[in-house]
N, C-alpha and C positions, 0 to 999 in steps of 0.2 A: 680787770686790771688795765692801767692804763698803756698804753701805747706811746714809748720814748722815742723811738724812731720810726716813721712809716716813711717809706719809696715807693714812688707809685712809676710805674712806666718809664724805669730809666734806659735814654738812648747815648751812647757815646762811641765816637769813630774818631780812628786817626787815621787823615788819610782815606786809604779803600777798606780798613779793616774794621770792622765791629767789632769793640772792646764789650759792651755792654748794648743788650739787645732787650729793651723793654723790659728792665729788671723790676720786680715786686719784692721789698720785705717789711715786714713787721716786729720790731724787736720791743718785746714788753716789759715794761718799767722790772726794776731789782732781779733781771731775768742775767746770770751768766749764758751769753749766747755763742756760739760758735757758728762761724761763717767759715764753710770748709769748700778748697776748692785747687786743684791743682795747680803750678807755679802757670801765670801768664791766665788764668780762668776770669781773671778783673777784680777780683780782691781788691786791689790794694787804688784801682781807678775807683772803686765805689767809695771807699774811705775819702780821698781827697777830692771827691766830688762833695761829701755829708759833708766838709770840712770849705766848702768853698773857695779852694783852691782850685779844680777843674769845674769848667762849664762843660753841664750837659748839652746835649744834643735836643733833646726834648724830654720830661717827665718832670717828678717833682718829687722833694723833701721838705719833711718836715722832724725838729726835733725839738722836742718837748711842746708840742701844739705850737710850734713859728718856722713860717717856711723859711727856709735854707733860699738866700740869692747870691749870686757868685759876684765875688766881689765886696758884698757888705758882709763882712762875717759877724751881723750881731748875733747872731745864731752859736757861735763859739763859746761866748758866755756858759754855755751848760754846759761844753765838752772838753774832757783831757783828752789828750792826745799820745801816744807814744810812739814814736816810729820804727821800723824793724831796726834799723843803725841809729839810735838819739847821739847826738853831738852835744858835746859840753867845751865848756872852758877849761883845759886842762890842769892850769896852776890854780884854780878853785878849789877848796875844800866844799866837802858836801854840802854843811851849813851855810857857806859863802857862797853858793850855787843858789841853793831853794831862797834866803835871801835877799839876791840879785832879782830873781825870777817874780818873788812878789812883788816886789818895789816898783817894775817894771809895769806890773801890773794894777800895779795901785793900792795893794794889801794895809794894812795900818801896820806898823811895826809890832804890835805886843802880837799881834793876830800873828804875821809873819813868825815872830820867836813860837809861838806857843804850836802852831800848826807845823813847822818843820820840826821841834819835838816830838809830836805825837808822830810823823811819818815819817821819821826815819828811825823810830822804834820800832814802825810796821816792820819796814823794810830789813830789818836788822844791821841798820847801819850808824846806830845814836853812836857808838863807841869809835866810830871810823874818823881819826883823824889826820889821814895824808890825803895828798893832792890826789886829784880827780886822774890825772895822768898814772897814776901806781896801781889805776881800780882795773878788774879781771871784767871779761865780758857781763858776766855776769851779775857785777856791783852795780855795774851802767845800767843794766835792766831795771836794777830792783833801784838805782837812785831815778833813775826814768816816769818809771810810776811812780815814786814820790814827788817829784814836779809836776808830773799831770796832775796826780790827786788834790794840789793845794790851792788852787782856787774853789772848793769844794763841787765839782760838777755832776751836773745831774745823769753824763753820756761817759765812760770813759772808755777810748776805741785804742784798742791795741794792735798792731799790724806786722805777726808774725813773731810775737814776741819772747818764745822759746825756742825758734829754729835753729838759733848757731849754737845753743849753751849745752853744757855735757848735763848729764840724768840728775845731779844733786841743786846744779842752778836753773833745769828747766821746774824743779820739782820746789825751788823755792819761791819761783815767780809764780807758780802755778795757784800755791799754796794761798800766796798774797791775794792773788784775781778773785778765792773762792773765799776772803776775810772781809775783802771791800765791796763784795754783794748788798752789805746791809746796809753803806752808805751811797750807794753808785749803781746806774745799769753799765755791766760789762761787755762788752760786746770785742770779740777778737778774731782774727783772720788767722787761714793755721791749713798747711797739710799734713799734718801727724796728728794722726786721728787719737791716736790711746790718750792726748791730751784733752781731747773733747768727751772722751769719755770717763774722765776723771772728775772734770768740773761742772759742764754743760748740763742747766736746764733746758736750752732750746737750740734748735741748730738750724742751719739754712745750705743746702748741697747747692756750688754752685757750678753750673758747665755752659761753656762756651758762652759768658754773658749772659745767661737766666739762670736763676734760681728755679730748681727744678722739684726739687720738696724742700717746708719746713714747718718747723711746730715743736712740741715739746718734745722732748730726746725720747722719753717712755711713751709716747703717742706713736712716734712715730715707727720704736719699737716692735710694737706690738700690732699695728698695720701691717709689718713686712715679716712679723716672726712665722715660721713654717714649723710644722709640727717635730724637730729635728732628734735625732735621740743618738747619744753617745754611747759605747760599748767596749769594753775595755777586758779581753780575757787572759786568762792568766798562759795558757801555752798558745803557742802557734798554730799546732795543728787543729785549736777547739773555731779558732777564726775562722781560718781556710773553711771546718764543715759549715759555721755561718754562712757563709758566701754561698757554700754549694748546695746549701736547703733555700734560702733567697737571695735568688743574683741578682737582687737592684740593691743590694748592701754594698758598700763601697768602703773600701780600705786606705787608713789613712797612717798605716805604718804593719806590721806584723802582726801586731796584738790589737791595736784599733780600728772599731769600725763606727761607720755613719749609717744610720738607715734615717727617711721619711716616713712619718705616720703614715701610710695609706692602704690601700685593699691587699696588697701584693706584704704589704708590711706591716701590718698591723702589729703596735707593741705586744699585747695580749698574745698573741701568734708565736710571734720572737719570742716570748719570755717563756710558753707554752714550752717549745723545744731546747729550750738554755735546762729548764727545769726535766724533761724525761729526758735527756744525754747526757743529764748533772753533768752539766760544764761549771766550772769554777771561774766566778768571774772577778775581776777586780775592782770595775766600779761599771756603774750604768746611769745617764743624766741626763736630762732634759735639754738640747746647745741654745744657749744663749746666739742669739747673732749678732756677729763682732760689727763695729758700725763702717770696717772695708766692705765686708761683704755686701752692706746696705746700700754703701756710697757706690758699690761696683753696679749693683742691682739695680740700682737710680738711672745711671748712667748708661747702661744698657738696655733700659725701654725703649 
């Protein structure tokens, strides 16, 4: 698969402080990616670097097989852009926005009418006809990536693009990011992880300016899954003797426990004494690991 965005060795300081410290990534063509990293990690300096707005310090981009030079943004040509806050013209209506925005850009008129049709059916906004000034945070978002989308680009980079909205408009931009896969590589910045693991083929953790893992979400999954096993009994007292026949079981409320596959814990073992104490259990499960605990794991190497 081809590779839409490669960074190779990116350096960037303001000042005495290193923002980005020899960063590496690889983001692959029709690939929903998430770039996950806590507020101030460089997020949002890498984006405006790919976008050549910041000059780096040293290393290099490339998107779509042409390097990124700061200052010549012919490289833009492939990429939408959204930004965490997008600014519009407020006495604009949606139509009259996307529009403007082509024309600007050089679009042909029918192409303009016919493609602000098509996306703002994505977006669910064909029916919306008040000013730009009456839309909810949320309307901005979802008319946001329909102006990235209309130049049809190959890159579309999103920067944090469900963090202010409540769970129904994070859940319908989210919705959007994982429709225009088929015509677009996604690529998004984000600290709320359950949104990356909603969408995300591939992910990139990043701390303190490097990227510290990445790769595909189920790769990387299963790299860092430990033998984990959930247990769920129906009294309290059947718990407590868990714990008091193997004390590396650990309690994750009254009735729930966590054990690790190992010598001391062997499931086989466990389910050995669940079965001669006929304890009655409620459920028992293989844990999934949630992608905090990955990102905590990561970052505590």
């Amino acid at each position: 698969m081809m590779e839409m965005l490669r960074i190779t060795g990116l350096h960037k300081r303001f000042g005495d402080k290193t923002v980005l410290n020899r960063l590496d990534l690889t983001v692959p063509e029709h690939s929903v990616f998430g770039f996950i990293g806590k507020n101030g990690a460089g997020k949002t300096t890498t984006m405006k670097t790919v976008l050549g707005l910041l000059k780096s310090d040293t290393g290099e981009i490339f998107v779509n097989g042409e390097q990124v030079v700061y200052g010549e943004t012919v490289t833009n040509r492939h990429i939408g852009y959204l930004p965490d806050v997008p600014e519009f013209y407020p006495f604009m209506t949606a139509p009259e926005y996307l529009r403007f925005c082509g024309e600007i850009t050089g679009m042909q008129k029918t192409d303009i009418a016919n493609r602000s049709k098509e996306l703002l059916e994505l977006v669910g906004l064909e029916g919306e006809r008040h000013r730009i000034q009456g839309f909810s945070r949320g309307m901005k978002q979802r008319l946001g990536i329909a102006q990235a989308l209309l130049n049809r680009p190959k890159l579309l980079i999103c920067d944090e693009p469900t963090s202010a909205l409540d769970p129904v408009g994070r859940k319908e931009i989210l919705d959007i990011l994982q429709t225009v896969r088929t015509q677009t590589t996604v690529l998004f910045s984000t600290h709320i992880l359950s949104d990356v693991e909603r969408i995300c083929t591939d992910v990139a953790f990043l701390d303190q300016g490097t990227v510290r893992v990445q790769g595909k979400l189920a790769d990387i999954r299963t790299k860092y899954r430990r033998e984990e096993y959930i247990l769920e009994t129906e009294r309290e007292a059947d718990a407590l003797r868990l714990r008091t026949a193997f004390p590396a079981i650990r309690a994750e409320g009254p009735n729930r426990l966590i054990f690790c596959e190992s010598g001391k814990n062997a499931v086989f073992d466990v389910l050995r004494f669940v079965t001669e104490q006929r304890i009655p259990l409620l459920k028992m499960e293989r844990a999934e690991p949630s992608l905090e605990s990955l990102f905590l794991e990561v970052l505590e190497q």
